[in-house]
C-alpha positions in Angstrom: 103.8 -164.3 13.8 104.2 -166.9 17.0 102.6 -169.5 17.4 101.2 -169.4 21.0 100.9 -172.6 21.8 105.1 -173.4 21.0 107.3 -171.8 23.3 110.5 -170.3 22.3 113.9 -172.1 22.8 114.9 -169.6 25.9 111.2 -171.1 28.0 112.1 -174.5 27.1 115.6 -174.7 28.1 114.6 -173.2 31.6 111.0 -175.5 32.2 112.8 -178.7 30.8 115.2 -178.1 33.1 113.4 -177.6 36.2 111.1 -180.6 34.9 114.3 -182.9 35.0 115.4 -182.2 38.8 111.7 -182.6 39.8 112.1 -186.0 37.9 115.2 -186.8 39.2 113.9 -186.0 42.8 110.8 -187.9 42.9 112.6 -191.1 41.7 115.2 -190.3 44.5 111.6 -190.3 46.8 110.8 -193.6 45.1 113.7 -195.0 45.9 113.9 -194.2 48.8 110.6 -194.7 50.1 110.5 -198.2 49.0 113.8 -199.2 50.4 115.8 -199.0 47.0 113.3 -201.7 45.4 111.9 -199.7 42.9 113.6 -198.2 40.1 111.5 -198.5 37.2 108.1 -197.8 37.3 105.1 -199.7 35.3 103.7 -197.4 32.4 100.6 -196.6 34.6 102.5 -195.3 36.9 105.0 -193.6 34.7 101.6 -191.8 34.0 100.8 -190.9 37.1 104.4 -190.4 38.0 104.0 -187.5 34.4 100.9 -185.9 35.3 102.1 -185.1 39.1 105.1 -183.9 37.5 102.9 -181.6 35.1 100.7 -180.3 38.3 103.9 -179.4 40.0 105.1 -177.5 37.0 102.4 -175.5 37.1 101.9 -174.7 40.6 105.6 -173.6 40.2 105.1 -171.2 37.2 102.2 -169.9 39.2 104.3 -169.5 42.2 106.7 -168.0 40.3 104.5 -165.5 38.5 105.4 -167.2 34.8 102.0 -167.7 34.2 100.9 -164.1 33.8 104.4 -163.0 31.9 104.2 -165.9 29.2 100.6 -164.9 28.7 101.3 -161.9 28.3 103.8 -162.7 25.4 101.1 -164.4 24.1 101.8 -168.5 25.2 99.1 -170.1 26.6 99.3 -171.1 30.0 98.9 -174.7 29.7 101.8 -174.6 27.7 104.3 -175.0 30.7 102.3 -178.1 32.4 102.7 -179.6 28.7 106.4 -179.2 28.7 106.8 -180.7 31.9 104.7 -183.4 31.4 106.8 -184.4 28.2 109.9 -183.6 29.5 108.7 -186.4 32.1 107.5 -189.0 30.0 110.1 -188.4 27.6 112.7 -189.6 30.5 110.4 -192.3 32.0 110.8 -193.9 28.5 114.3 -193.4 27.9 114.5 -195.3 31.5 112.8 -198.0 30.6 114.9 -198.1 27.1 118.0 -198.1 29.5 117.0 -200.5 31.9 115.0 -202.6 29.7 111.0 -202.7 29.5 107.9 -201.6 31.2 107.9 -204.2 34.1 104.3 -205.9 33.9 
C-alpha cells in the first residue's frame, strides 16, 4: 500500500522541475525589477518568495487538470503545493549557502 501523502518518483521529477524554472524565473523578475541589485533575498522573503511559488504550483496543477488525476491515484492534493514549496526553499537555501548568508 501507498502512502498518499508521498508521491512517487515519476510526480516528483516532473513538479520539482517545473518548481525550479518558476524559481529561476521569478529571481530573473527580481533581478530585473530591481535593476540587478538584488540577488539574494532575506529569509522572510525567501518565505514569501516559497509560498508564491507554492500558490503557483497549484494554480498550475489545477490548470493542468493534475489535481483530479493524482487524487484519483490516491495523492492528496496539497501534495503538489508541498513539493513546490520545498523544491523552492530547498534552492533559496542552497543560494544563500552559495553566495554566503541570509543578508539581515
Amino acid at each position: 500500500m501507498t502512502n498518499p501523502f508521498w508521491p512517487q518518483p515519476f510526480l516528483l521529477r516532473h513538479v520539482a522541475v517545473r518548481a525550479a524554472v518558476v524559481w529561476i524565473l521569478l529571481h530573473g523578475i527580481i533581478f530585473a525589477v530591481s535593476g540587478g541589485a538584488v540577488i539574494l533575498l532575506a529569509w522572510r522573503a525567501s518565505i514569501v518568495l516559497a509560498v508564491f511559488a507554492a500558490w503557483l504550483g497549484y494554480i498550475d496543477a489545477k490548470r493542468r487538470s493534475e489535481l483530479l488525476f493524482l487524487g484519483n491515484l490516491g495523492i492528496h492534493r496539497a501534495t503538489v503545493p508541498a513539493i513546490w514549496f520545498l523544491v523552492v526553499a530547498l534552492l533559496e537555501i542552497l543560494l544563500a549557502r552559495v553566495t554566503g548568508v541570509f543578508p539581515r
